[in-house]
VEXSE-427829 format. One line per 10 residues: for each residue x, y, z of N, C-alpha, C. Coordinates in steps of 0.2 Angstrom, whole numbers. Example, Ala and Ser with C-alpha at 12.3 -4.5 7.8 and 13.67 -1.06 7.14 Angstrom:
66,-28,39,62,-22,39,66,-16,39; 64,-11,35,68,-5,36,64,0,39
//
This chain:
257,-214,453,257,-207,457,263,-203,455; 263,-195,454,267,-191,453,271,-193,445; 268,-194,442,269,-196,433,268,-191,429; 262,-187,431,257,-183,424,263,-178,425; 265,-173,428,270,-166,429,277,-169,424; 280,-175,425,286,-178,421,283,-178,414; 278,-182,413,276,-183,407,274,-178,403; 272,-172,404,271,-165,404,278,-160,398; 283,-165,404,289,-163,404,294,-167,399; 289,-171,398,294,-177,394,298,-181,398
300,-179,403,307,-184,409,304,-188,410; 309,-192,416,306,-195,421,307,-193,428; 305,-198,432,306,-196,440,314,-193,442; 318,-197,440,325,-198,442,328,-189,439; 322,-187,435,327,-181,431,331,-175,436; 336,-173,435,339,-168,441,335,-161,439; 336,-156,440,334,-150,441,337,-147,435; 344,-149,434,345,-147,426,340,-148,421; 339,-153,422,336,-160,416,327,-156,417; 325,-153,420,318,-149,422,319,-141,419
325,-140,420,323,-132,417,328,-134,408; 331,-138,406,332,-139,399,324,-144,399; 320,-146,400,315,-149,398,309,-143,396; 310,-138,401,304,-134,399,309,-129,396; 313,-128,396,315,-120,390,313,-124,383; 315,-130,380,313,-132,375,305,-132,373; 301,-135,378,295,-137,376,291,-128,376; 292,-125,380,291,-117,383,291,-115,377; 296,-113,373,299,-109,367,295,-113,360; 295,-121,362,291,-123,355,282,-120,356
280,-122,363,272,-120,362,272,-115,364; 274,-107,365,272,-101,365,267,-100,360; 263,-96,362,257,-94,359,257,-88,354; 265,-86,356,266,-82,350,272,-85,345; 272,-91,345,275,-93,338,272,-101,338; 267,-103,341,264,-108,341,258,-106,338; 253,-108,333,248,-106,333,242,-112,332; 243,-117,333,241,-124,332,236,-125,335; 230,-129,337,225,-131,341,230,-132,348; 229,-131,354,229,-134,359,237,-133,360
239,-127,356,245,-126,359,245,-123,365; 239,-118,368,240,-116,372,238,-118,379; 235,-123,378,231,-128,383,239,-132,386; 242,-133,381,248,-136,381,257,-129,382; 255,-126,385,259,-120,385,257,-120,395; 251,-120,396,249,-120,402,251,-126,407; 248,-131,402,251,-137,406,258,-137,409; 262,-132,402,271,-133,404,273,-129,409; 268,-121,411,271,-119,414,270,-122,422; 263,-125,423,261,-127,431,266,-132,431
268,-135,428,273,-144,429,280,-139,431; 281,-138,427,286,-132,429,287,-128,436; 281,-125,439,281,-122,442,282,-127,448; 279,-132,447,281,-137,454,287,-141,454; 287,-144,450,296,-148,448,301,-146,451; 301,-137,450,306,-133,451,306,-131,458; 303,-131,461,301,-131,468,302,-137,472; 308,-138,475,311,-144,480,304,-145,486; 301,-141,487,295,-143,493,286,-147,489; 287,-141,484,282,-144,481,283,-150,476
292,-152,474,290,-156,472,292,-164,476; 295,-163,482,293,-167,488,286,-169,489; 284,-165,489,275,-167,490,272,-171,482; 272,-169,480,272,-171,472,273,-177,470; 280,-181,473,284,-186,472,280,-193,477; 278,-190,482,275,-195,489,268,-194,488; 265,-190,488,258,-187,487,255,-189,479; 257,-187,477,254,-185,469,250,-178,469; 246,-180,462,242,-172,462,237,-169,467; 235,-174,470,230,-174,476,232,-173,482
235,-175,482,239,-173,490,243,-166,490; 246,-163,484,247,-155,483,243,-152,482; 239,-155,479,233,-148,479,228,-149,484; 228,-156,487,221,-155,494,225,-154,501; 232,-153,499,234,-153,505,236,-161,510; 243,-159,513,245,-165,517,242,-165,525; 237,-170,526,234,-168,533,241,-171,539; 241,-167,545,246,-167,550,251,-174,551; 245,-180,551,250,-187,555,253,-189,547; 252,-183,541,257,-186,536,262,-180,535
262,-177,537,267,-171,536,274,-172,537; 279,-169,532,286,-171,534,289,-167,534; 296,-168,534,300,-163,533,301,-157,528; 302,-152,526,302,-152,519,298,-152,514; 292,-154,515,289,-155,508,281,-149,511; 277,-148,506,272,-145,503,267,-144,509; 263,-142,514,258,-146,519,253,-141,517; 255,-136,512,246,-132,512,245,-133,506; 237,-131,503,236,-135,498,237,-129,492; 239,-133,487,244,-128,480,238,-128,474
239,-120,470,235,-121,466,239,-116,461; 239,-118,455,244,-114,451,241,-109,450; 245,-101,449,240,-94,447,239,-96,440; 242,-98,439,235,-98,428,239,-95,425; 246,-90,424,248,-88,422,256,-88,420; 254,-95,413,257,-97,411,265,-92,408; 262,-83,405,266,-80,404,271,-77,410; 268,-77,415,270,-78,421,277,-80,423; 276,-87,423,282,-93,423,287,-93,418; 286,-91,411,290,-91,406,292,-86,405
292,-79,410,295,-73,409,301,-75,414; 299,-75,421,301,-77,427,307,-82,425; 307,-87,421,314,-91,419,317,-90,413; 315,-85,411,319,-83,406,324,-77,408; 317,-74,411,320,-64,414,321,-60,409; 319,-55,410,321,-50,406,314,-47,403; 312,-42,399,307,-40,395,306,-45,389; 312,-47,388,313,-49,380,314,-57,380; 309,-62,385,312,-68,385,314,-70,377; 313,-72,373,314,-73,367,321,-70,363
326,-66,369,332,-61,365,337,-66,362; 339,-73,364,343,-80,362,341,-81,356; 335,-79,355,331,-83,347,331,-75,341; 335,-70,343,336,-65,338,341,-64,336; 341,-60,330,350,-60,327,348,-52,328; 354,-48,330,355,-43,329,361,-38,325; 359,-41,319,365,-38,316,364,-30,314; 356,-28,315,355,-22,312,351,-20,317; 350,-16,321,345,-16,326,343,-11,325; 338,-7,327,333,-1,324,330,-3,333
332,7,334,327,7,340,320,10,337; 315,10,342,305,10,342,305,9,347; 304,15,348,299,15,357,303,13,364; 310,14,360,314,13,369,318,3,367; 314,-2,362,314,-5,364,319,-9,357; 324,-11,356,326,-14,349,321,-18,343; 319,-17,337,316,-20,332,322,-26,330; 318,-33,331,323,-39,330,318,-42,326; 322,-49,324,321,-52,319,318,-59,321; 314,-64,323,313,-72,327,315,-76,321
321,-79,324,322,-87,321,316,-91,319; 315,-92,315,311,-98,315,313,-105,313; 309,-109,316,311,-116,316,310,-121,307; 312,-123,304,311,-129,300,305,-132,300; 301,-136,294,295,-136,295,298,-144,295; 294,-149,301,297,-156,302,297,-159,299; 301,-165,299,302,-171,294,300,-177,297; 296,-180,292,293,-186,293,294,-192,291; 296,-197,295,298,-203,290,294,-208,293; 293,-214,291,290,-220,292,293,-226,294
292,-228,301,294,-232,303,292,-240,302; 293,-243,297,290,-251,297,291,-255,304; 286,-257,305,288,-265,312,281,-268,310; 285,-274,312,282,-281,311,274,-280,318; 272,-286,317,265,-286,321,271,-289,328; 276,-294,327,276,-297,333,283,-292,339; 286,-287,333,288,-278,336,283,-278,339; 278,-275,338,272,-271,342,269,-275,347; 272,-284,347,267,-286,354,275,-285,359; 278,-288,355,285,-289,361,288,-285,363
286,-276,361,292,-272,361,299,-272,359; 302,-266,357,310,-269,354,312,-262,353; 319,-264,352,323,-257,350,324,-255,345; 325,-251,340,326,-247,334,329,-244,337; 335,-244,332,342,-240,330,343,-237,324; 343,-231,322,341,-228,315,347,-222,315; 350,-222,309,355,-220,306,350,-213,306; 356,-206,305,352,-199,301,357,-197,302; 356,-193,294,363,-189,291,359,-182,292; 362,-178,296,360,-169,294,367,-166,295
364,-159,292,369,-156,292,372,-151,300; 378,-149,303,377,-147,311,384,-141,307; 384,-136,314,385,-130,313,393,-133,316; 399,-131,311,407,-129,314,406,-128,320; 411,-127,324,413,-123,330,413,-114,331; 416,-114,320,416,-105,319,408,-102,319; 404,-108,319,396,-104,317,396,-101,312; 398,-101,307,398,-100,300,397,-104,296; 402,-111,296,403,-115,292,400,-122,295; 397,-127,289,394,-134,294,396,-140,289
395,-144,293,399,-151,289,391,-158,290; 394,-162,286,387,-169,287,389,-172,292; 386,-174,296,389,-178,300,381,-185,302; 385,-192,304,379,-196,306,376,-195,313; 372,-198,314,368,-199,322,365,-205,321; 364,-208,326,360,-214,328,355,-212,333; 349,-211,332,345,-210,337,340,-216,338; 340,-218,345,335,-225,347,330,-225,349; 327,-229,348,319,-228,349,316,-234,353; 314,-233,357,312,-241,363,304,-241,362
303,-245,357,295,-248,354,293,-250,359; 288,-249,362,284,-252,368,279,-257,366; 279,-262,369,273,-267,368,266,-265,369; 261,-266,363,254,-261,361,255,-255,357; 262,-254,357,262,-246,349,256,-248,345; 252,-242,342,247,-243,335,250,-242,328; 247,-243,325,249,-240,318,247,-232,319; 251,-228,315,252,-222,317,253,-216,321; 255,-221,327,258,-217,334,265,-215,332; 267,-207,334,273,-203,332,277,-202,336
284,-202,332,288,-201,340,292,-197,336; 295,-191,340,297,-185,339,302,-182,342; 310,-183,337,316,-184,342,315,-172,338; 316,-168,347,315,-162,343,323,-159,342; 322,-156,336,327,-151,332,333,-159,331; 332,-161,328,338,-164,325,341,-165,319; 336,-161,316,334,-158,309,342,-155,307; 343,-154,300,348,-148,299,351,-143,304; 356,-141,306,357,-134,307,355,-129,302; 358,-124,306,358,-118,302,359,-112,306
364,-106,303,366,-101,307,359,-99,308; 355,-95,303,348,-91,307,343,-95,308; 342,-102,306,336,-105,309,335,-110,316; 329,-114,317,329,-118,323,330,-124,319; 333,-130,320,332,-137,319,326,-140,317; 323,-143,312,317,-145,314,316,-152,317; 313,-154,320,312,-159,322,311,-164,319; 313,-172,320,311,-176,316,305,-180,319; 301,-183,314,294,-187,318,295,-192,313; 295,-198,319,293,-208,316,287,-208,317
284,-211,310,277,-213,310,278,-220,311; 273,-225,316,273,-232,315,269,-233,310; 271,-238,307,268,-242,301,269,-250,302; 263,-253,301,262,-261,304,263,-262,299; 267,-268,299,269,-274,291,262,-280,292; 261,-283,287,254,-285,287,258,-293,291; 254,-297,294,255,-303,297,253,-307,293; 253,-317,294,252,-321,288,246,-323,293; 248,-323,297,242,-328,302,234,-323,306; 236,-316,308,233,-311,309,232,-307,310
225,-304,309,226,-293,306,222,-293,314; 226,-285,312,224,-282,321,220,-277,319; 215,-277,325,210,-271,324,210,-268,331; 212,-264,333,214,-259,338,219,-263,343; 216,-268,346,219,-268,353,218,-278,353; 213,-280,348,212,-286,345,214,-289,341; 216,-297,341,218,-300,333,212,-306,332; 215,-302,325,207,-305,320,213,-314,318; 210,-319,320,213,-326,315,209,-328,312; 209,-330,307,203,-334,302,204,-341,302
201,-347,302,200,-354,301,196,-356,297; 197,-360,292,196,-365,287,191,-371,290; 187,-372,289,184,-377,291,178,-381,287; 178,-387,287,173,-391,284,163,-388,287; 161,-391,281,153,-391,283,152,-395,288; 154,-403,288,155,-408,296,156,-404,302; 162,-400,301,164,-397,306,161,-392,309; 156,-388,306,153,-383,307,146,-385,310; 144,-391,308,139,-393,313,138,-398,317; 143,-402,318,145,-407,322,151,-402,329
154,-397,327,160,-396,333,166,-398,331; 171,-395,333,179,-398,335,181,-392,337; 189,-392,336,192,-389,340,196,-385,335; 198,-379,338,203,-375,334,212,-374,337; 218,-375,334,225,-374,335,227,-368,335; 227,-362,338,232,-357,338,237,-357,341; 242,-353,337,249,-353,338,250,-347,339; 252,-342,348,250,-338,348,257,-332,347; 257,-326,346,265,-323,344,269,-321,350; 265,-326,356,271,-328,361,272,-336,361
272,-339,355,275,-347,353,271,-350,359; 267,-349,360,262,-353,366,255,-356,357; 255,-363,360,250,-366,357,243,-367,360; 236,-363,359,232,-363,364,225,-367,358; 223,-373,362,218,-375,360,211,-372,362; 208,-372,356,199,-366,357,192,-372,355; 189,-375,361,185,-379,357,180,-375,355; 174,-376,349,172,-376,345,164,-378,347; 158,-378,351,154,-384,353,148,-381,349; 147,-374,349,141,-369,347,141,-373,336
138,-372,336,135,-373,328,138,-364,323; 144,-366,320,146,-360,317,143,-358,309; 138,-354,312,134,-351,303,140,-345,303; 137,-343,298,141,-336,296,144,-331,296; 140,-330,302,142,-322,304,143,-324,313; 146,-331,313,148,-334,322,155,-331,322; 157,-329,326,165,-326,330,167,-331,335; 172,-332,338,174,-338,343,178,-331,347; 176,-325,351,181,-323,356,183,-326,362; 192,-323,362,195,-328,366,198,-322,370
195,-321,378,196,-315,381,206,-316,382; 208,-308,384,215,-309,387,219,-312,379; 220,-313,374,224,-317,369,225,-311,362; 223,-306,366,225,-302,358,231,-297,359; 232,-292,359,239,-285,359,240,-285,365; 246,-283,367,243,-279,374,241,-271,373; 241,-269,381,239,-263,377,243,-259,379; 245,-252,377,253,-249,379,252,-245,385; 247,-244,387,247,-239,394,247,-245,398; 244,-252,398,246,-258,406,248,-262,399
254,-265,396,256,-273,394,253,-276,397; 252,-277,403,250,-283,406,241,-285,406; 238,-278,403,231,-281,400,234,-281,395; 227,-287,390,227,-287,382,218,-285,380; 222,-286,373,213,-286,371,211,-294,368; 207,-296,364,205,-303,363,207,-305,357; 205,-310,357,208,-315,350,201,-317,348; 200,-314,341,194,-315,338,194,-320,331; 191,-327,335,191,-332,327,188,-331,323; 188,-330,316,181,-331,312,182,-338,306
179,-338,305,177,-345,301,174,-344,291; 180,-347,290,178,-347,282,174,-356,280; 167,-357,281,166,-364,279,166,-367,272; 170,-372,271,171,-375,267,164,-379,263; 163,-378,258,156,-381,259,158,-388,251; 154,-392,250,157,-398,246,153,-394,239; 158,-397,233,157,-391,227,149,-400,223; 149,-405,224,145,-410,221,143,-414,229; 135,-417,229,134,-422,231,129,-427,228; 130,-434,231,126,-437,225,117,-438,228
114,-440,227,107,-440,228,109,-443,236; 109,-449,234,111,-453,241,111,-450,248; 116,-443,245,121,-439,251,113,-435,255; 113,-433,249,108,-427,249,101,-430,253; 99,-436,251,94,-438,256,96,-440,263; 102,-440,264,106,-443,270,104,-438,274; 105,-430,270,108,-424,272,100,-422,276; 93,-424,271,88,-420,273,85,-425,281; 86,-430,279,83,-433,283,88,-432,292; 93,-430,291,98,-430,297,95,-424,297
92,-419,295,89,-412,297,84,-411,300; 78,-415,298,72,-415,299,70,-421,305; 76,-422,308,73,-429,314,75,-423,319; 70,-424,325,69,-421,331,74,-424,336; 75,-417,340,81,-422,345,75,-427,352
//
């Protein structure tokens, strides 16, 4: 309950009021729809201003924090009413330029992001210039399969360049920025530390983005949310039964009997034993066996009549 508005925001619950208007002047100024122009910048531009507009709001975000989205917007009926908080039911005006005007002020929310070293009036109103941001930098993040089941921290070194105190002059300087890998990451999923990129007098920082990247395992490959294990086993084995040993990558040893007659295209799933998933850890997906049958490369006549006749007898 009362998640989606933070996440919106990128915070969390605990974030102060400062930590809500530095959350959205950033994200506000990156998805503007006049310097964004991306699919679904502006679906996302919307989002920021209604998270905002309640956040920022000590009443509505009392209701928000004990209610959720349901309870603000349908309203708190009386025997739950408190002190303080939200009791008639909210619905944002939709007017996302609205909100980004109103916290900026001014005609010119965007006048921080101009240089005015030459200004030309037109129309009453000065002709500037808009910073523009760095186009972002990508790097790729290696982790292991048993990273992405257990979660863990990454600590990664970056060298960029950052602006003097004169604002003319800049030096290299390091950073260490952390990353807290969640158990269930995919291959592919990006994480995006913003403007950490170069300085620079006239430009915005660009952003840096981690790509994950899975390192291949010895024992097994994963397909979304499941792990695939392969087992070796005899022609005996495949028609008579036994039992399979996995050794799983929480060092638990889980025995899988085997009773079904395993032809070719047989699977053994093992529900609960595969990744977790990253929105609940605590569900997984399954552990899928398959079977490579070993079949014998010579048999002698003897074998072979041993073979038909244990074929063709009736149970």
């Amino acid at each position: 309950m009362g998640s989606e508005y933070y996440e919106t925001l990128e915070i969390n619950r605990n974030a102060t009021d400062a930590d809500i208007k530095k959350a959205f002047r950033g994200l506000a100024l990156k998805f503007h729809p006049s310097r964004n122009r991306e699919k679904g910048s502006s679906e996302t531009f919307l989002q920021l201003g209604e998270a905002y507009d309640v956040l920022s709001d000590p009443r509505k975000k009392a209701t928000y924090d004990k209610f959720g989205e349901e309870g603000l917007k349908g309203g708190i009926p009386p025997e739950f009413g408190c002190s303080g908080a939200w009791s008639s039911k909210y619905a944002y005006h939709g007017n996302p330029g609205k909100t980004f005007k109103e916290f900026f002020g001014g005609d010119n929310p965007f006048a921080d992001f101009f240089t005015n070293d030459e200004p030309l009036q037109f129309g009453g109103l000065r002709s500037v210039a808009l910073k523009t941001q760095d186009s972002h930098i990508e790097r790729d993040m290696h982790l292991s399969l048993d990273d992405l089941y257990h979660g863990c921290t990454k600590k990664i070194k970056i060298s960029r360049r950052v602006m003097n105190e004169d604002g003319c002059t800049s030096s290299i300087k390091d950073k260490i920025l952390t990353i807290d890998v969640r158990p269930g990451w995919k291959e592919g999923m990006r994480i995006i530390f913003a403007k950490e990129g170069d300085q620079g007098p006239n430009s915005i920082p660009a952003d840096i983005v981690f790509i994950v990247r899975q390192k291949s395992h010895l024992l097994f490959v994963r397909q979304h949310n499941d792990l695939i294990y392969k087992a070796q086993i005899t022609l005996e084995m495949a028609l008579t039964g036994f039992s399979v040993d996995v050794e799983t990558l929480d060092s638990r040893l889980i025995t899988i009997p085997i009773n079904d007659i395993v032809h070719p295209s047989y699977n053994k799933v093992v529900s609960g034993e595969g990744m977790p998933r990253s929105q609940d850890p605590s569900q997984r997906g399954n552990l899928i066996i398959t079977f490579e049958i070993q079949f014998p490369e010579k048999l002698s006549a003897e074998r072979k009549h041993l073979i038909r006749r244990a074929l063709t007898l009736k149970d």
